[in-house]
C-alpha positions in Angstrom: -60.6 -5.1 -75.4 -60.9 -8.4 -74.7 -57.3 -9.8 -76.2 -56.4 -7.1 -73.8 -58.8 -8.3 -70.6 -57.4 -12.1 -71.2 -53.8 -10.4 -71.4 -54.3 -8.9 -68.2 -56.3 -11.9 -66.6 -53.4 -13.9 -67.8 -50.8 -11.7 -66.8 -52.5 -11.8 -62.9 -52.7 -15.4 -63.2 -48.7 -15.3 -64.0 -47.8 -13.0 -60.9 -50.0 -15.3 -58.4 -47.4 -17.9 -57.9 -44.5 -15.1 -57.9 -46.7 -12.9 -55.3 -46.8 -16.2 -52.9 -43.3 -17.1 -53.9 -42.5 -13.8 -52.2 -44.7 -13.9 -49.0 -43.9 -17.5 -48.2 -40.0 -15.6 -48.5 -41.3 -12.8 -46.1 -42.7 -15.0 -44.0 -40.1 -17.3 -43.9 -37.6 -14.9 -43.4 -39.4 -14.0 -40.5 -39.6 -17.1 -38.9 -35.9 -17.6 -39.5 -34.5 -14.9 -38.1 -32.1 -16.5 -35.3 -32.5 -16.3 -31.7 -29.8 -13.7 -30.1 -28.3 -16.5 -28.0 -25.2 -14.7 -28.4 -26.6 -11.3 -27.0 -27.7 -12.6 -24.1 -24.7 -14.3 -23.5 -22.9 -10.9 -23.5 -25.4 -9.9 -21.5 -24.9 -12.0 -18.8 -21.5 -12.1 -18.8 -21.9 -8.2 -18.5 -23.9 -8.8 -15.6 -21.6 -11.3 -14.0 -18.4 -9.0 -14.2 -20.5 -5.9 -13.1 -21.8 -8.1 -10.2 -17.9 -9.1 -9.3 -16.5 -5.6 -9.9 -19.1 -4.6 -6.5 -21.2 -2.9 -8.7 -24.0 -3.3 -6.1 -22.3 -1.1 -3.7 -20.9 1.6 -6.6 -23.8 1.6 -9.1 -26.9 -0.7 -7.9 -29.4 1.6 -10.0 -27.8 0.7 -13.0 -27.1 -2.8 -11.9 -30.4 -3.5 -11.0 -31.6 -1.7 -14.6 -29.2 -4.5 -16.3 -30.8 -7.5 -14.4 -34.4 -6.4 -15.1 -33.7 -5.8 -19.0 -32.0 -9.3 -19.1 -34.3 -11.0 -17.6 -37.3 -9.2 -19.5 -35.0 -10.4 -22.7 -35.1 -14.0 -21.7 -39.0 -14.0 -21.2 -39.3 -12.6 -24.8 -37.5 -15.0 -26.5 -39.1 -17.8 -24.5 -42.1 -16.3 -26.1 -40.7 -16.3 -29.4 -39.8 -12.3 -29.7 -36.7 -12.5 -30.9 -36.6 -8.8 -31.9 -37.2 -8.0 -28.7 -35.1 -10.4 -26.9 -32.3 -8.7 -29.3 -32.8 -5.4 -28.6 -33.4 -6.4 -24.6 -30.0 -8.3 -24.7 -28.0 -5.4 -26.1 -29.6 -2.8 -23.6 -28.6 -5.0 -20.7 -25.3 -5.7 -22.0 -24.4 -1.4 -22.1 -26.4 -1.1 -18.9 -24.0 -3.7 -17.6 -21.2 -2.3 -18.3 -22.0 0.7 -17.3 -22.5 -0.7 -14.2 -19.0 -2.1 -14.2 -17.5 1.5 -15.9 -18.9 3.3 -13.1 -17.7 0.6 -10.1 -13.9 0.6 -11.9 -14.1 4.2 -11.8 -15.0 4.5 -8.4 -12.1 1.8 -7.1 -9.4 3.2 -9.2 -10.5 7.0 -7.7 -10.4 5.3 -4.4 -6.7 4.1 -5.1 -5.8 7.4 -6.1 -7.0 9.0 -3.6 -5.2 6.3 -1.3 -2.0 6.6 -3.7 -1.5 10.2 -2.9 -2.6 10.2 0.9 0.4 7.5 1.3 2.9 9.8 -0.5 2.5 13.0 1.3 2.9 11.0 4.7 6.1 9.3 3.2 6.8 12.9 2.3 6.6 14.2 5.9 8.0 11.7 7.6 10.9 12.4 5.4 11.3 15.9 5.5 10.6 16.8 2.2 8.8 19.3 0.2 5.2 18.7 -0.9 4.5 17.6 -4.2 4.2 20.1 -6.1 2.7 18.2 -9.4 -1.5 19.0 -9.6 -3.6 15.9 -9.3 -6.0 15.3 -11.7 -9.7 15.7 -11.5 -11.8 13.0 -10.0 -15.5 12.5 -10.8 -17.5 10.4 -9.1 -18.0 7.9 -11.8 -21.6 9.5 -12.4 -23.4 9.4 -15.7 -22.8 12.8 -18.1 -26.5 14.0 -19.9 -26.3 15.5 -23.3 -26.7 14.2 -27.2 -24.5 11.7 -27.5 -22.9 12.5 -30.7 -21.9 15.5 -29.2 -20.4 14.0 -25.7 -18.7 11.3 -28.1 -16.9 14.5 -29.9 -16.2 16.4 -27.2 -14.2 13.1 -25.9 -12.3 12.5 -28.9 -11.5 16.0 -28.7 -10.0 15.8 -25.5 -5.9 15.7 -25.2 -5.5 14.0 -22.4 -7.9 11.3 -22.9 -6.3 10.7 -26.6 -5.9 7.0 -27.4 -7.8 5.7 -24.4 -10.7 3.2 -24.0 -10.4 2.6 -27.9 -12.7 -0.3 -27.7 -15.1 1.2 -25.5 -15.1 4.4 -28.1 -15.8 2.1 -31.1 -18.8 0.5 -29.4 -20.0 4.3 -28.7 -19.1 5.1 -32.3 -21.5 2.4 -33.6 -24.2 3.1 -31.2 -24.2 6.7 -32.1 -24.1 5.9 -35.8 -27.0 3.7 -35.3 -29.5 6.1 -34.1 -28.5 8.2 -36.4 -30.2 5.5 -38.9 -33.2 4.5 -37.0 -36.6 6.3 -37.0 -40.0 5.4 -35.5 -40.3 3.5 -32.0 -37.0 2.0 -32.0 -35.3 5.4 -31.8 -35.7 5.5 -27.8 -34.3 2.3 -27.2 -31.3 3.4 -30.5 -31.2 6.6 -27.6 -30.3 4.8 -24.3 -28.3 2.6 -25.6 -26.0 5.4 -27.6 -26.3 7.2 -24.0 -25.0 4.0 -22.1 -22.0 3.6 -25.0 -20.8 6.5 -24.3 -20.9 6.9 -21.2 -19.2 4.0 -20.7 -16.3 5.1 -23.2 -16.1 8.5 -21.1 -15.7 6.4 -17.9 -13.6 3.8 -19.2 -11.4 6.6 -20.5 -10.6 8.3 -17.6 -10.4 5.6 -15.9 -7.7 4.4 -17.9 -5.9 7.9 -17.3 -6.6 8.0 -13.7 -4.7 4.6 -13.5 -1.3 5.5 -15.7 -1.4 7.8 -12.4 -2.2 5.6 -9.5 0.9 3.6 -11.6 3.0 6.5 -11.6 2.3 7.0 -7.9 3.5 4.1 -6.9 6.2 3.8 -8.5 6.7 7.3 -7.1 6.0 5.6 -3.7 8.2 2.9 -4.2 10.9 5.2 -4.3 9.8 7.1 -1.3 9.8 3.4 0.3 13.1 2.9 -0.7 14.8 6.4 0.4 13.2 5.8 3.6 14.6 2.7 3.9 18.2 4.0 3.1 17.6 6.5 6.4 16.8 4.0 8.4 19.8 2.0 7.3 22.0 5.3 8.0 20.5 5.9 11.3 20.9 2.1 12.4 24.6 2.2 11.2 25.3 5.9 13.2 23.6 4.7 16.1 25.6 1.3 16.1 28.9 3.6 15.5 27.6 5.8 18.7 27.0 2.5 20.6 30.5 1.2 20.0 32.3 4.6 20.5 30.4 4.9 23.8 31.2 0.8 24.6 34.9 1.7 23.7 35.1 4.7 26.0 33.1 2.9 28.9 36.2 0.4 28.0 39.4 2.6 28.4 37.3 3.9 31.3 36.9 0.4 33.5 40.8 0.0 32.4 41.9 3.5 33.8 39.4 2.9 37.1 41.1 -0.9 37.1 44.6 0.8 36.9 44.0 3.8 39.6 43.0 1.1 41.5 45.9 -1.5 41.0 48.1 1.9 42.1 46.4 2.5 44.9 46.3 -1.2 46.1 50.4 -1.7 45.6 50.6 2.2 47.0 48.8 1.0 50.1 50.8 -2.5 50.4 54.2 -0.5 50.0 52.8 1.7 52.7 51.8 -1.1 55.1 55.4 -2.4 54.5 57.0 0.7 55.4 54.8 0.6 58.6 55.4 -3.1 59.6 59.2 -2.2 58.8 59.2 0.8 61.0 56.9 -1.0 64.1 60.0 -4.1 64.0 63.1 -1.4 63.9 61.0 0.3 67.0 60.1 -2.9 68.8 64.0 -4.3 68.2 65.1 -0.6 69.6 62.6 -1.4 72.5 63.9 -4.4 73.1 67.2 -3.5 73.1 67.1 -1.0 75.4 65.1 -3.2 78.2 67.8 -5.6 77.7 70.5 -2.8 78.3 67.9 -1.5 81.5 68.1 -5.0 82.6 71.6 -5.2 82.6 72.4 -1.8 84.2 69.9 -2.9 86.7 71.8 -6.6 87.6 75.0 -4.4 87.2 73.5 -2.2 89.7 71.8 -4.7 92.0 75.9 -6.5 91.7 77.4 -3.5 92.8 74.9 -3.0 95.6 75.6 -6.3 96.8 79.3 -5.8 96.7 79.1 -2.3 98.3 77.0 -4.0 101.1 79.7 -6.8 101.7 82.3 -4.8 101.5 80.2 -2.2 104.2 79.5 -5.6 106.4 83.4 -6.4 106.1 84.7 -3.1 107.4 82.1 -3.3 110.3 83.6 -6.5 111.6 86.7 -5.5 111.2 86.1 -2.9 113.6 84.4 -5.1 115.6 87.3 -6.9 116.6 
């Protein structure tokens, strides 16, 4: 019994130094775990590109949400909770982007929208059928409910959305694996931030489909842009063709009025010759036959003269 005490007194004695050795490790451990400079980083580089993608107009709720987790992440690691400040950081980082998801979703639904308003009126004001391809469903960039897992599988099950947002889909993947893991308090926060992953894969997703589209539209207008331009190009050219056929025919027109008139001017000088011809032959004719009046008159005034000498004669010959 008392070999056995000593043994065991001995044996405490032995573990002392071992049980401290591992404390001080606990301890130490504990005070070494590193601040998560490099999550809040993230974080507020998350905040900054939400801020610059207008998230205050598309999602200020969620914005707002990111600002007051980052900054309640900074306090705790100022007051030496690094645990907290880590799980703080990486909230604010997904609510951030979030933030972002949802304001990219909403501008690249906006350009759609926009894309396909400028093509019918292209369409129109070219005559031509309607498109005839169906658009593809817009949401309005809000957040889906549901467990996670589950949204996460229904979105890898999706055909259309196959390939997209891989990165986004990863950091879902990990978040959903995650809480799968965690138990205790920690599971809410593991909860929000598995519902912020993959909501943001889901938006970043169809985002990334909606744009292949807006892409496709414009090349699609592009080529609307380009046909349109090739009318107005036609057009110009027939109406410059009409201009100069009309300009030519105003042409032969001024020289056909220009030669009527030349006629009628050399017409009318012939015919004022012909006059002036005519009013000499009369006035010589006239002339002429005064001068004949004037000599039958001298003859005649001659022969009354000799008739009255020759009378005056005979009378003094009787005279006498």
């Amino acid at each position: 019994m008392n070999a056995s005490f000593a043994q065991i007194r001995c044996s405490r004695q032995a573990l002392r130094p071992l049980l401290l050795t591992a404390l001080l490790a606990v301890l130490g451990g504990c005070a070494s775990v590193p601040p998560p400079t490099a999550e809040l980083t993230s974080a507020q580089q998350a905040v900054s590109r939400a801020t610059d993608a207008d998230a205050d107009q598309y999602a200020p709720d969620v914005v707002a949400t990111a600002r007051s987790e980052l900054a309640l992440a900074q306090a705790a690691m100022a007051k030496g909770r690094q645990g907290d400040a880590r799980t703080l950081a990486l909230s604010a980082a997904a609510a951030a982007e979030l933030a972002y998801a949802q304001s990219h979703a909403e501008t690249v639904r906006q350009d759609y929208q926009q894309r396909r308003g400028e093509i019918a009126t292209l369409r129109q004001q070219l005559q031509m059928d309607a498109d005839t391809e169906a658009g593809i469903a817009t949401s309005d960039g809000g957040v889906e409910a549901g467990d996670p897992a589950m949204r996460l599988q229904a979105l890898d099950a999706d055909p259309q959305l196959a390939g997209l947002a891989a990165f986004q889909r990863l950091q879902a993947r990990q978040a959903v694996e995650a809480l799968a893991t965690v138990r205790g308090s920690q599971r809410a926060n593991a909860m929000v931030l598995a519902a912020r992953r993959v909501s943001v894969a889901e938006l970043a997703a169809r985002s990334e489909l909606l744009q292949r589209e807006v892409d496709r539209l414009d090349r699609t207008r592009s080529e609307l842009l380009v046909e349109a331009s090739r009318r107005e190009a036609e057009r110009a050219r027939q109406e410059a063709e009409r201009l100069r056929v009309q300009a030519q025919i105003q042409a032969e027109e001024a020289q056909r009025l220009r030669a009527e008139a030349e006629a009628a001017a050399i017409a009318r000088q012939q015919a004022e010759e012909v006059i002036i011809d005519v009013g000499g032959e009369q006035a010589a004719k006239l002339k002429a036959a005064r001068k004949r009046e004037a000599e039958l008159a001298r003859q005649e005034a001659e022969l009354m003269a000799a008739q009255k000498a020759v009378e005056a004669g005979k009378g003094d010959e009787s005279g006498d």
